[in-house]
C-alpha positions in Angstrom: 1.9 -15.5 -29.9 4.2 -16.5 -27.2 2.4 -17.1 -23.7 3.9 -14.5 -21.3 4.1 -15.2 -17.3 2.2 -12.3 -15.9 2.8 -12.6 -11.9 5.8 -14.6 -10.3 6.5 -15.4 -6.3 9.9 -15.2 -5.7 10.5 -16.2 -1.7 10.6 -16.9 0.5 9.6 -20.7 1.8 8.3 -21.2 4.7 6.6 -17.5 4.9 3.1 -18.6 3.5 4.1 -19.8 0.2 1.7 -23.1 -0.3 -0.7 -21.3 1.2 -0.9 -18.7 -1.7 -0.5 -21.6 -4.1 -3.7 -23.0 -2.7 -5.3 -19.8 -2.2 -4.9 -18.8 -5.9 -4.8 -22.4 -8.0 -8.5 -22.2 -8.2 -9.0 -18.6 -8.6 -11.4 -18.5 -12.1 -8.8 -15.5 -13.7 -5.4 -17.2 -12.6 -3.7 -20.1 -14.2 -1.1 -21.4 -12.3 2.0 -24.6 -13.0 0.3 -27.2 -11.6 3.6 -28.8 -9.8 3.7 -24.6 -8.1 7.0 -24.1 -9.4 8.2 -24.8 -12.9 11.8 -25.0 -11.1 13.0 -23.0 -14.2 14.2 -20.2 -12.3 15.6 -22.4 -9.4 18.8 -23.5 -10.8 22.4 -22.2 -10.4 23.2 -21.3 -14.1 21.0 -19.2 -16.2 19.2 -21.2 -19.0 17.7 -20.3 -22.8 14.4 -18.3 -21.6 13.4 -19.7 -24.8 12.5 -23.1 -22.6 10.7 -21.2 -20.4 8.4 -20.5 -23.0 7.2 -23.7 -24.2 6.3 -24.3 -21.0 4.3 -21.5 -21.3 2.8 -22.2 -24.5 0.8 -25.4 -22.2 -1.2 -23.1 -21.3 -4.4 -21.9 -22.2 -7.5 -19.7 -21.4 -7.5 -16.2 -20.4 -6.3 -16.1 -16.8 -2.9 -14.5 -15.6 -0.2 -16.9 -15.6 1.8 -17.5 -12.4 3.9 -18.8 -10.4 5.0 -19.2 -7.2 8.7 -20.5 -6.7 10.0 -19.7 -3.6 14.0 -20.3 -4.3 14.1 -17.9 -6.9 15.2 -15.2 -5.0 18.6 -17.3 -4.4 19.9 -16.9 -7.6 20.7 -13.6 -8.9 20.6 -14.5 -12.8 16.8 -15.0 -12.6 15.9 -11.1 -11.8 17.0 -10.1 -15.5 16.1 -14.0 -17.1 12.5 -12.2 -15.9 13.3 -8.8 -17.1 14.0 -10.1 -20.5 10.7 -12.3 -20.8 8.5 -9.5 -19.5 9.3 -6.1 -18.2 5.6 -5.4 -16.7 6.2 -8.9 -15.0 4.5 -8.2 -11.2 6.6 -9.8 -8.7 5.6 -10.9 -5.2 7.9 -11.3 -2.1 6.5 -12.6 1.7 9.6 -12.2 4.3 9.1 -13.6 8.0 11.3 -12.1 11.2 14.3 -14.3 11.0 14.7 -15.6 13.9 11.3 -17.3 13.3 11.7 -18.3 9.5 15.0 -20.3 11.2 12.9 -22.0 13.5 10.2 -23.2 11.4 13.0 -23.8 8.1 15.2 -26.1 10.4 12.5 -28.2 12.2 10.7 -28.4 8.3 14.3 -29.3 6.8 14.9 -31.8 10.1 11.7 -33.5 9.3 12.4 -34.4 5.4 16.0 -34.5 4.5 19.7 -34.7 6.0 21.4 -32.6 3.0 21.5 -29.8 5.3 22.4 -31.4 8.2 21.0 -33.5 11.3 21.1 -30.5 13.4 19.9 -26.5 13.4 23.7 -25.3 14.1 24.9 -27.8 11.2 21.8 -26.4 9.2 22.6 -22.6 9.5 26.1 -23.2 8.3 24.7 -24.6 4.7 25.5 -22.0 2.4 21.7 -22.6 0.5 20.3 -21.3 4.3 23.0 -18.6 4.3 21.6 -17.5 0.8 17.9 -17.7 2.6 18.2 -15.9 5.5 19.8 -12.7 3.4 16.7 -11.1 2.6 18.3 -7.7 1.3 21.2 -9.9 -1.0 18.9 -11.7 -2.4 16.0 -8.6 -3.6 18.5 -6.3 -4.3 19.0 -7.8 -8.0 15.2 -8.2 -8.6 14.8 -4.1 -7.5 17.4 -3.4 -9.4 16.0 -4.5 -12.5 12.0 -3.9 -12.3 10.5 -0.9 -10.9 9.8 -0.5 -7.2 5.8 -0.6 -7.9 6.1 -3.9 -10.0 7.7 -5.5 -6.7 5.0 -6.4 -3.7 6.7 -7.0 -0.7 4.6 -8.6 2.2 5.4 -9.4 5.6 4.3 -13.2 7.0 3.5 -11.3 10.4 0.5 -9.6 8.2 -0.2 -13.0 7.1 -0.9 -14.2 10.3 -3.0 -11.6 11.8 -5.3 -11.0 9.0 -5.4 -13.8 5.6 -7.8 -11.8 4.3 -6.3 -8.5 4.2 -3.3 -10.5 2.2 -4.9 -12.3 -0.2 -6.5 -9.5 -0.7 -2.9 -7.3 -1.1 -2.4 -10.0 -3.5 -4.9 -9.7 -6.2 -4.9 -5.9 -6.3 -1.3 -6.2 -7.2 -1.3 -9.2 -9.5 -4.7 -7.4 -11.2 -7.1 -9.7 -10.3 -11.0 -9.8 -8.3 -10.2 -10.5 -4.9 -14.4 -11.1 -4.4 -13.8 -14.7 -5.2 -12.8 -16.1 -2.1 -10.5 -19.2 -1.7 -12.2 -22.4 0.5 -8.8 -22.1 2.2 -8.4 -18.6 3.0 -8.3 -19.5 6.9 -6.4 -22.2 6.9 -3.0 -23.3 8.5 -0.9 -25.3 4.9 2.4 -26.7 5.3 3.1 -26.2 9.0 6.7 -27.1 10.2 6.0 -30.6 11.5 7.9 -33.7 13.6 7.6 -36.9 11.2 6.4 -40.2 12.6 9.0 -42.4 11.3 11.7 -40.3 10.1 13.3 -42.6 7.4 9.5 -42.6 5.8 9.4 -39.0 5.5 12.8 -38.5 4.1 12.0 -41.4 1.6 8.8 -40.0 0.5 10.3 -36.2 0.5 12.7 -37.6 -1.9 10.3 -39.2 -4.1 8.7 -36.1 -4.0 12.0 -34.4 -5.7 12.5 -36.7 -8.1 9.0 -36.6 -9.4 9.2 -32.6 -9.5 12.4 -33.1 -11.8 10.5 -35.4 -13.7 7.7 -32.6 -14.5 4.8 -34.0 -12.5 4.9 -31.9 -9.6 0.9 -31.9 -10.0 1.5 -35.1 -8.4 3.3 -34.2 -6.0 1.0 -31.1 -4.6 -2.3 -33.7 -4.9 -0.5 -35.8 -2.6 0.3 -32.9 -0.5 -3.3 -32.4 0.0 -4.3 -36.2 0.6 -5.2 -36.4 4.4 -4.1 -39.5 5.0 -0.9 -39.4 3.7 -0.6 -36.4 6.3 -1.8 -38.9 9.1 0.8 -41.4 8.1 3.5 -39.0 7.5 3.6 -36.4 10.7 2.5 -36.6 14.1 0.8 -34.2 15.5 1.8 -33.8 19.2 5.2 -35.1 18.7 7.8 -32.7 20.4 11.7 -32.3 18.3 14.0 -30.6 20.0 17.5 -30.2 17.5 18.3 -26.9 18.5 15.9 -24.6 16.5 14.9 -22.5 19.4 18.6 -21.3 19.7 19.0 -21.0 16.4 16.0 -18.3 15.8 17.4 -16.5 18.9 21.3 -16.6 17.0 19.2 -15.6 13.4 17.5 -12.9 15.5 20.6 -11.3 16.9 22.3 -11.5 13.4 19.4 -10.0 11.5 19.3 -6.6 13.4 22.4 -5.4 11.8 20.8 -6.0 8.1 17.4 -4.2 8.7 18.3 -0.8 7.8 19.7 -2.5 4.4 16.8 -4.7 3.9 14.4 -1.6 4.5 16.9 0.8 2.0 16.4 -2.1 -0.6 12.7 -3.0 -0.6 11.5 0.8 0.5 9.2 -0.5 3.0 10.0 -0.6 6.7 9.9 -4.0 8.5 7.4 -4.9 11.0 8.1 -3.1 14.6 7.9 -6.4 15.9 11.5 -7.7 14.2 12.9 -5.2 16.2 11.7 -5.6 19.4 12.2 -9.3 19.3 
């Protein structure tokens, strides 16, 4: 019988993805790609779903099968690709207030490659960000095809003030026991960082690629979570200034025009605080 993939995380980066990775790769009833993302579902044309499910057929054991790939929301194919493999498919979705998802995507983006640019005004013209930042374009195909109660849509704000609420948000809505508790439930993962040496970083970002396309992205996240390649890569008080603060307060300004869309789509309203801002 042909594996099925049970719960999926579709975006967005930068809005507490790793962190959910980590939080549920060692849960005893999840079973989860080792490399996070199989990066089936992040590619412009649709593929056989058929590939999708020998990769599926890897695994074994009982537990749900997941995974969290954060681009999938950026291409529209991939809400009926999942439709077709599994109509009770549970689908989770974090969004952060734009103007801070640009901020923290540009100076993450700055720190690890130039394919988007070497500045944040360069970077927000990249049609991949444009596809990013358009929350409601990029659900709307995914609630079109799966019912509204099969879609979990979380706020990174709610993140932030209370992990354990979330994680806990999570596993009622994948199906799983959220009384096993994850050793990193109260820690900061992946936090938008300045590089030491910036031709080091991009180097070992794009080894990092590579070895993904290769199929060991196992690798990759164990390396992720070696301290001291942290120490060598990022500097801790180093201050980078490329224009990201005026960029969240452009994204911000933008963003206010789409809410009533974005709300209309997902059926949830978003956080008070996007609107204040």
């Amino acid at each position: 019988m042909t594996a099925k993939l049970d719960f999926i995380y579709i975006g967005t980066p930068k809005a507490g993805s790793t962190w959910l990775f980590e939080a549920l790769r060692h849960h005893p009833d999840v079973q989860l790609f080792p490399g996070k993302a199989s990066k089936f579902f992040e590619t412009e044309t649709p593929r056989p779903i058929a590939e999708y499910d020998q990769q599926l057929n890897r695994f074994e054991g009982s537990g749900k099968i997941g995974e969290i790939s954060h681009d999938a929301y950026l291409y529209p194919h991939n809400a009926a690709l999942l439709r077709e493999h599994n109509p009770d498919l549970k689908i989770l979705v974090c969004l952060r207030e734009p103007g801070d998802f640009a901020r923290s995507l540009i100076l993450w983006l700055h720190a690890h490659t130039r394919d988007y640019g070497d500045c944040a005004q360069d970077m927000l013209k990249h049609p991949k960000i444009r596809s990013w930042m358009n929350y409601a374009a990029g659900l709307q195909p995914f609630f079109a095809e799966f019912p509204a109660d099969q879609i979990k849509v979380l706020f990174f704000e709610d993140f932030k003030a209370n992990p354990a609420k979330f994680y806990r948000d999570v596993c009622d809505h994948v199906g799983i026991s959220h009384e096993w508790q994850p050793a990193s439930l109260q820690e900061v993962v992946n936090p938008a960082r300045a590089p030491r040496f910036d031709l080091l970083t991009q180097i070992v970002f794009k080894i990092g690629v590579v070895t993904r396309l290769l199929g060991f992205g196992g690798i990759v996240e164990a390396a992720k979570r070696w301290k001291l390649l942290e120490k060598l890569l990022y500097a801790p008080s180093k201050a980078v200034e490329i224009g990201q603060h005026e960029a969240a307060r452009i994204e911000r300004a933008l963003a206010r025009n789409s809410y009533d869309q974005l709300e209309r789509t997902i059926g949830v309203d978003v956080p008070a605080a996007w609107r204040e801002n």
